[in-house]
C-alpha positions as CSV (number, residue, x, y, z in Angstrom):
1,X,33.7,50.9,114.6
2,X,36.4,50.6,117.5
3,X,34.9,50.2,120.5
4,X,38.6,50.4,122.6
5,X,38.6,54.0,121.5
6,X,35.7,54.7,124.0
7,X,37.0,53.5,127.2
8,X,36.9,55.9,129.9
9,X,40.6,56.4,131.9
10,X,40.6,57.0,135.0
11,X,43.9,58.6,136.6
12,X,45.4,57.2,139.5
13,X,48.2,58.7,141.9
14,X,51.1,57.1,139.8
15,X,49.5,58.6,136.5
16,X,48.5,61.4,137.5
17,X,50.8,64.9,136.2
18,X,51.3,66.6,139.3
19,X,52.9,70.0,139.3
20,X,54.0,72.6,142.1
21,X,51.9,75.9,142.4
22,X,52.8,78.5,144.2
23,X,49.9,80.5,145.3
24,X,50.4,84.3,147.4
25,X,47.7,85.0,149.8
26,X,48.8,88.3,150.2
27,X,45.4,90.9,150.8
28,X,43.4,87.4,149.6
29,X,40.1,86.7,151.5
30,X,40.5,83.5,153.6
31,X,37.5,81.7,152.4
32,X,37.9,82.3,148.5
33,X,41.7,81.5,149.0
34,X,40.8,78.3,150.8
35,X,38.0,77.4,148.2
36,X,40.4,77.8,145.3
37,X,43.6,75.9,146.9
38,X,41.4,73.1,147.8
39,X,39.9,72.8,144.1
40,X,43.7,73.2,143.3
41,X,44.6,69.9,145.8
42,X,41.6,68.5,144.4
43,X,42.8,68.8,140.7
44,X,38.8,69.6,139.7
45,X,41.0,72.3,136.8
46,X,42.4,69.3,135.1
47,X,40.8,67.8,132.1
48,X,41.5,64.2,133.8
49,X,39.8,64.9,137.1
50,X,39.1,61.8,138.5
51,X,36.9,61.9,141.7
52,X,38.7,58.9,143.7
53,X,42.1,60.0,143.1
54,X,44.8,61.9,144.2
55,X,44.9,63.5,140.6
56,X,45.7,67.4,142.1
57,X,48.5,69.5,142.3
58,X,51.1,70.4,145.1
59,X,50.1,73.9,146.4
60,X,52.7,76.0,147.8
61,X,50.6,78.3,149.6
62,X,53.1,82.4,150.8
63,X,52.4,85.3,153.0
64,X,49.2,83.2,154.9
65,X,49.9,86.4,157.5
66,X,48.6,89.0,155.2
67,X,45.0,87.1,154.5
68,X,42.4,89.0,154.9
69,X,38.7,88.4,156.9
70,X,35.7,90.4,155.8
71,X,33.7,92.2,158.2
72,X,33.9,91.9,161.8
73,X,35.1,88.3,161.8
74,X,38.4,88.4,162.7
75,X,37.3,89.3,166.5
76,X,33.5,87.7,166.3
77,X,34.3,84.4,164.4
78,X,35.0,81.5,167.1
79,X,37.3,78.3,166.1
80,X,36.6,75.4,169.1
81,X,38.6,72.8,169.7
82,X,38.7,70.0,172.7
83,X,41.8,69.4,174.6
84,X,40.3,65.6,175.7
85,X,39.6,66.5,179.5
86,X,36.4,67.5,181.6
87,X,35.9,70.9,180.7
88,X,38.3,71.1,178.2
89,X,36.3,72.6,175.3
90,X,38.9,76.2,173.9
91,X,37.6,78.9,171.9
92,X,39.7,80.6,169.1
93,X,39.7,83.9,167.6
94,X,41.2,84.7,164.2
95,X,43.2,87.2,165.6
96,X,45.0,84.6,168.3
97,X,45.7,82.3,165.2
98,X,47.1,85.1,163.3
99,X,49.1,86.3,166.5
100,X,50.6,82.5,167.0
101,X,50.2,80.5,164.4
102,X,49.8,82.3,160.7
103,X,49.8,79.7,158.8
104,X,47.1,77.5,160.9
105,X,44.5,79.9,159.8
106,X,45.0,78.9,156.8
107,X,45.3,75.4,156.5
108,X,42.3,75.1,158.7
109,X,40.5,76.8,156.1
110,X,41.6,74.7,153.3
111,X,41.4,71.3,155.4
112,X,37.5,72.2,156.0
113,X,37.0,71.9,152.1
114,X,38.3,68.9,151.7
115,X,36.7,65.3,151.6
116,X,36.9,63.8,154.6
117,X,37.9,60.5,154.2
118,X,41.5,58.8,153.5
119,X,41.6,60.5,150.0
120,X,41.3,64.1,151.9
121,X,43.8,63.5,154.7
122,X,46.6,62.4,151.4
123,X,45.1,65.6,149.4
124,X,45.8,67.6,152.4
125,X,49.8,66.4,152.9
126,X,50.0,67.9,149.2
127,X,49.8,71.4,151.0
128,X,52.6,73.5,152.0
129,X,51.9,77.0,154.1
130,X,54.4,79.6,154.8
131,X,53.8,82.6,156.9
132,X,55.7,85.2,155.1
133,X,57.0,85.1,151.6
134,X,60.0,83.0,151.4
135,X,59.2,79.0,151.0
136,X,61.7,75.9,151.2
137,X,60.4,74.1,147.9
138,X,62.8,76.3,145.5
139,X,64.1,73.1,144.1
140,X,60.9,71.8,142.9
141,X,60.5,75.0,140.6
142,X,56.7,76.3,141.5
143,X,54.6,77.7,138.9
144,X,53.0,80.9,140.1
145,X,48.9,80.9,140.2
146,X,47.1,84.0,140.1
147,X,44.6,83.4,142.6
148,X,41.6,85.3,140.9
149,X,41.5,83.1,137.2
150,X,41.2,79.9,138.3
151,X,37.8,79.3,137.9
C-alpha cells in the first residue's frame, strides 16, 4: 500500500484559490451578515480549509447602509471606544455609525468575528465595504453570493 497517498495538505496563502465574492447587504441582518462574511474571509466553505492559513476568499461586501438591526438595537445597542486621554471613554449608537460612517457598522461587525491574532488582522484586509451599491473592484470580476445558502 502507498503510504504518500495519505499525507494530509495543508494550504498555505500562495496555494490557496482565492476568488472575489460580492456579497449585497441590502435588508440583511447585521449579525448573520457579519457571521457569514467572516466564515467567507475565513474560507471554513472550502473543502481545503486550513485553520492557520489565509485560505478564504476576497469579500466584496454592497449597500452596508441598508443593513438591518433587530429590535430596539439600533438606539439601545452602545459601541465604546477610548480616545487615549483622561476621561476619554465615547459611546456609539448604531444609528450615529449609520448617519457617518455606513460602512463602519459593518466592518466592525465582521472584524469582531474574526481571530484575533496576526492571521485575523491579514483575513480582515481581504474585506472590501461599500456604502451603496456601486464598488471599485469591477476588474477583478466578483462572483455574486446569495447571502442566505452559504451554510
Amino acid at each position: 500500500m502507498n503510504t504518500l497517498s495519505y499525507k494530509t495538505v495543508s494550504v498555505n496563502k500562495e496555494t490557496a484559490a482565492k476568488k472575489w465574492l460580492l456579497v449585497d447587504a441590502e435588508g440583511q441582518t447585521l449579525g448573520r451578515l457579519a457571521s457569514n462574511v467572516a466564515f467567507l474571509l475565513r474560507g471554513k466553505h472550502k473543502t481545503n480549509f486550513t485553520v492557520n492559513s489565509d485560505c478564504g476568499d476576497n469579500v466584496i461586501v454592497i449597500n452596508a447602509e441598508k443593513v438591518v438591526l433587530t429590535g430596539d438595537k439600533m438606539e439601545t445597542k452602545i459601541y465604546i471606544h477610548h480616545t487615549g486621554y483622561p476621561g476619554g471613554q465615547r459611546e456609539t449608537t448604531p444609528r450615529e455609525f449609520l448617519a457617518k460612517q455606513p460602512t463602519r457598522l459593518v466592518e466592525k461587525a465582521v472584524k469582531g468575528m474574526l481571530p484575533k491574532s496576526k492571521l485575523g488582522s491579514a483575513l480582515y484586509k481581504n474585506l472590501k465595504v461599500y456604502a451603496g451599491p456601486k464598488h471599485d473592484q469591477d476588474a477583478q470580476k466578483p462572483e455574486t453570493v446569495k447571502i442566505d445558502s452559504i451554510k
